[in-house]
C-alpha positions in Angstrom: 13.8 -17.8 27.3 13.1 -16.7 23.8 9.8 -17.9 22.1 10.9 -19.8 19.3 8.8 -22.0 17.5 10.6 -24.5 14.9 7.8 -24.4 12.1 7.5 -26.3 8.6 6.3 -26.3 5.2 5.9 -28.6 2.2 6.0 -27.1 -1.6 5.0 -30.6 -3.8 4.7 -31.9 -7.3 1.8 -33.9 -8.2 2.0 -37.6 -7.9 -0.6 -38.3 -10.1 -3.1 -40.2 -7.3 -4.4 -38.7 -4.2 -3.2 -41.9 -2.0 0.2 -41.2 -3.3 0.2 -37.8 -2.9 -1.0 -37.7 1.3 1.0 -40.3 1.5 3.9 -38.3 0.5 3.1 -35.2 2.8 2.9 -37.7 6.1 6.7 -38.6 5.2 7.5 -35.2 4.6 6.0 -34.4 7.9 7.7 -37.3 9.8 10.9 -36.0 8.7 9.6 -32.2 9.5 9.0 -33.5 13.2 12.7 -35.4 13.3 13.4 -32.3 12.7 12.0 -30.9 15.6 9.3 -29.0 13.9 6.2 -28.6 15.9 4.0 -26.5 13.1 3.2 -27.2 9.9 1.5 -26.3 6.2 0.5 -28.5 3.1 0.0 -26.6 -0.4 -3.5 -25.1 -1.5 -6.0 -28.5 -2.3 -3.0 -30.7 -1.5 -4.0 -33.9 -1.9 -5.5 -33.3 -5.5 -4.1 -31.7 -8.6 -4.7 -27.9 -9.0 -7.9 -29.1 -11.2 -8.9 -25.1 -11.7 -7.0 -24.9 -15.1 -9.3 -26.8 -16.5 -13.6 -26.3 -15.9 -14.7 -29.5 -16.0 -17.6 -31.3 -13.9 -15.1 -34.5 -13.1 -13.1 -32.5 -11.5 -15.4 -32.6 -8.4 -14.9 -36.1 -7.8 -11.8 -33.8 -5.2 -14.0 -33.0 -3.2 -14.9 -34.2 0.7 -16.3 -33.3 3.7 -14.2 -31.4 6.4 -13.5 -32.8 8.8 -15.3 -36.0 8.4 -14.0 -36.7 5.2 -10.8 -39.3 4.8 -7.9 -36.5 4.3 -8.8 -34.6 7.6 -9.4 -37.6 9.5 -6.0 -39.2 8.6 -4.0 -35.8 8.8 -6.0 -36.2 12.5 -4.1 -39.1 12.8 -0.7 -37.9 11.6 -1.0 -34.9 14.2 -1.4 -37.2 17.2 1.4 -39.7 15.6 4.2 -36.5 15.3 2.5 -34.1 17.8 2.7 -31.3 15.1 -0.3 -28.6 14.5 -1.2 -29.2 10.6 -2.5 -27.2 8.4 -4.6 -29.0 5.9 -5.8 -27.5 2.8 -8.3 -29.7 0.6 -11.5 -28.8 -2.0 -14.5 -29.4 0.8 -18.2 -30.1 0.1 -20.4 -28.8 2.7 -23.8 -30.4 0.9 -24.7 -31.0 -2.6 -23.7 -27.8 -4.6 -21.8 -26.3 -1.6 -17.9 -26.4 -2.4 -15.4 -24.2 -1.1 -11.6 -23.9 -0.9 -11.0 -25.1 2.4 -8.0 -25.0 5.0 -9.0 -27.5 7.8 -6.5 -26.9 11.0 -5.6 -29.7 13.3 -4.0 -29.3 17.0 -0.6 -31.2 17.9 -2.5 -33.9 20.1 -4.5 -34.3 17.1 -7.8 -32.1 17.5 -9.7 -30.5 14.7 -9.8 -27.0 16.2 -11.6 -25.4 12.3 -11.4 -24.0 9.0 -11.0 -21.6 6.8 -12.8 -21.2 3.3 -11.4 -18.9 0.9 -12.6 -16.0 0.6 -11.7 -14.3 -3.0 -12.4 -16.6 -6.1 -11.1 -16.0 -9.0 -12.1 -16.7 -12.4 -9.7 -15.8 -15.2 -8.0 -17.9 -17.4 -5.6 -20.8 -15.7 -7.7 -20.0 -12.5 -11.0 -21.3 -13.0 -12.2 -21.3 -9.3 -15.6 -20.0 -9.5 -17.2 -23.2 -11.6 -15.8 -25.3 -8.5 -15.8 -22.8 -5.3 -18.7 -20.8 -3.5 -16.9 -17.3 -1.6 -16.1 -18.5 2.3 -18.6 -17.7 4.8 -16.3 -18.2 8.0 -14.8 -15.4 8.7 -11.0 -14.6 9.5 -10.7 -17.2 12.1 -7.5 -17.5 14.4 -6.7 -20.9 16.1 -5.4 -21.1 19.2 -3.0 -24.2 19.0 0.2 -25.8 21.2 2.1 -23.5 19.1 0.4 -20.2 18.9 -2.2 -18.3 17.6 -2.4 -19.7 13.9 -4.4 -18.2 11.0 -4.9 -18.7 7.3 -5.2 -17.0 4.1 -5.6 -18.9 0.4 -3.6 -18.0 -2.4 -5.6 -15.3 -4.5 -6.6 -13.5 -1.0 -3.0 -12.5 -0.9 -3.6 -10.0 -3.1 -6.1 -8.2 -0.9 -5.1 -6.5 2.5 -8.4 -6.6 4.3 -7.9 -10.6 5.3 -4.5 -10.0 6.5 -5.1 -7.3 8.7 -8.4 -9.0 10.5 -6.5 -11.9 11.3 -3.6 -9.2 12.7 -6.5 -7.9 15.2 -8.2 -11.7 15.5 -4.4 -12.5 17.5 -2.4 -14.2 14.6 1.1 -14.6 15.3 1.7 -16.6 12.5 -0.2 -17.1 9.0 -0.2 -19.9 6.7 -0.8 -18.9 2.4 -1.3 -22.2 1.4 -1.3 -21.1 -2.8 -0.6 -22.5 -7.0 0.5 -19.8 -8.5 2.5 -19.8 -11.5 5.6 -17.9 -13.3 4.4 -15.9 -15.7 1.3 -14.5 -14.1 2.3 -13.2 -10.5 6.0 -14.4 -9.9 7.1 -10.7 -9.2 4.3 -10.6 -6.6 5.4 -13.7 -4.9 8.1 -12.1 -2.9 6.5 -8.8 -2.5 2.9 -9.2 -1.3 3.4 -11.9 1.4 6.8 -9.8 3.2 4.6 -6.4 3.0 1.6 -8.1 4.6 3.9 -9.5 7.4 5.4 -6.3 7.8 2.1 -4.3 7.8 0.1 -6.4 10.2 3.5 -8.1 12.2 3.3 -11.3 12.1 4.7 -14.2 10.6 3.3 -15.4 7.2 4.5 -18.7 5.5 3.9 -18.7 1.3 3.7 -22.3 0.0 3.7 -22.7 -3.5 3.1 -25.6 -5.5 5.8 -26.5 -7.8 6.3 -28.2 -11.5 4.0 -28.9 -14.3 0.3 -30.8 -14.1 -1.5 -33.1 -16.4 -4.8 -30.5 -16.6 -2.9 -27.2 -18.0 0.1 -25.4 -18.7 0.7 -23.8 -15.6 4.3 -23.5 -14.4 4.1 -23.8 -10.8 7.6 -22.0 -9.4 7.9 -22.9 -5.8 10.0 -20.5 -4.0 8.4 -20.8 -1.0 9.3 -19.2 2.2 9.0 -18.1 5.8 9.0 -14.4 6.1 9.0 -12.4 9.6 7.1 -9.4 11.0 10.3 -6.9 9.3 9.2 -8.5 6.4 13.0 -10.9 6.0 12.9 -14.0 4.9 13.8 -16.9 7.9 16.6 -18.3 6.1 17.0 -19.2 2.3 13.7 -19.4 0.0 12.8 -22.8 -2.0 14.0 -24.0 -5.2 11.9 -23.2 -8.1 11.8 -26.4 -9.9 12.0 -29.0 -6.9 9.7 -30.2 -3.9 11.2 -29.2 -0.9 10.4 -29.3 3.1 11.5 -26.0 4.3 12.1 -26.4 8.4 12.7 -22.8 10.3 13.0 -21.3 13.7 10.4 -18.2 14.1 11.4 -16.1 17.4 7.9 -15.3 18.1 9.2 -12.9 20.6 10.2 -10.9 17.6 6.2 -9.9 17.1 5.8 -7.9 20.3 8.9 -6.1 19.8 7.9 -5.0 16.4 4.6 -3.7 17.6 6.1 -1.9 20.1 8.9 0.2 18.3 6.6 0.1 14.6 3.2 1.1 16.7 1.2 0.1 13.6 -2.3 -1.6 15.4 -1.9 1.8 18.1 -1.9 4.2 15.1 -5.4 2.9 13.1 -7.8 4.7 11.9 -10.7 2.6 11.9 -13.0 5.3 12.7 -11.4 6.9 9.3 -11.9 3.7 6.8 -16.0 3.1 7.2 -15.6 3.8 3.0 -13.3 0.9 2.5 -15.8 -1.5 3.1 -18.8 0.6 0.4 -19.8 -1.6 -2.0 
């Protein structure tokens, strides 16, 4: 019987409070799980606006612990309730002066399993991230879950290949991108990077964009989220880019062994050929 794993994602607009806004993603993840999805992922800092446009010190009033803070524990909550895995991206506070950009992930039966921190900051204009956000000092860790073997990579690490590829060797079969990107900065990007990534490391990535228009900039947050496979296709039509939107998809995870055994990418490496890639 094929291994097909019905998986979801949520692209959102801000609601203006944080209680509103969770409170939206549980009923989008209700209906997800009517749906018979058994996976899903939440946009970069979900529960907050994307603050980053702006660099001010209010802004880290966001922040909370992970995974004792409120959001985790009540996305712990939500997991046991729908008996979905949850990704769960939020701004996390470690200590005082320790932030990072942080994706918490939750088992089905409701069990924090770990997180991610983001690894590349950036800092350019729109994308403030390194007044609020220390580099991540976890790793490229891959979660073993009721669904698979589930990693994740934030937003501006798309753009570089080295993350994608250790969580390819680390066992990921399929990759969350929690990201807020908007139109007139990378929107050509956005349906190039995250299909060659899936195609290069074969696996299945999911891109979740925010969408719409935020109180704290002029960013134009265009959506178009998607799942995308290890031939690097798109599982079924992409998001609107204007709307919210809860995509639900069927990912044949049996698809990921027959791509690595007819594309032979992980057996041709050269790993004893690449010690420069990593030079300062």
């Amino acid at each position: 019987m094929a291994n097909v794993v019905r998986a979801a994602l949520v692209q959102a607009t801000w609601t203006g409070d944080t209680e509103s806004m969770v409170a939206k993603h549980e009923e989008h993840a209700r209906e997800a799980a009517r749906r018979g999805a058994r996976v899903i992922g939440f946009q970069e800092v979900f529960n907050a606006p994307y603050f980053c446009q702006v660099q001010e010190p209010e802004h880290y009033r966001w922040a909370e612990p992970v995974p004792d803070g409120p959001t985790v524990r009540r996305m712990q909550e939500l997991a046991r309730e729908t008996g979905m895995v949850i990704v769960v991206p939020v701004f996390e506070i470690e200590q005082s002066g320790f932030y990072y950009n942080t994706a918490a992930v939750i088992d089905a039966d409701g069990t924090y399993l770990g997180k991610y921190r983001k690894h590349h900051i950036p800092q350019v204009k729109g994308f403030w991230e390194k007044y609020y956000f220390k580099p991540g000092n976890l790793g490229w860790p891959v979660f073993d879950t009721a669904v698979g073997k589930v990693g994740v990579y934030i937003c501006y690490d798309r753009h570089f290949p080295e993350g994608w590829r250790q969580l390819g060797l680390n066992g990921a079969q399929l990759v969350y991108n929690p990201s807020a990107t908007h139109r007139g900065l990378s929107s050509y990007l956005w349906q190039l990077e995250q299909p060659a990534a899936a195609v290069a490391n074969e696996y299945f990535v999911a891109a979740i964009n925010r969408v719409g228009q935020e109180e704290y900039g002029d960013n134009d947050f265009y959506g178009t989220s998607y799942f995308v496979n290890p031939r690097g296709q798109f599982v079924g039509d992409v998001a609107s880019d204007k709307d919210e939107e809860l995509l639900v998809r069927d990912l044949d995870f049996d698809l990921i062994e027959e791509v690595r055994q007819q594309w032979a990418f992980y057996r041709d490496r050269r790993p004893d050929a690449y010690e420069g890639l990593v030079q300062p």
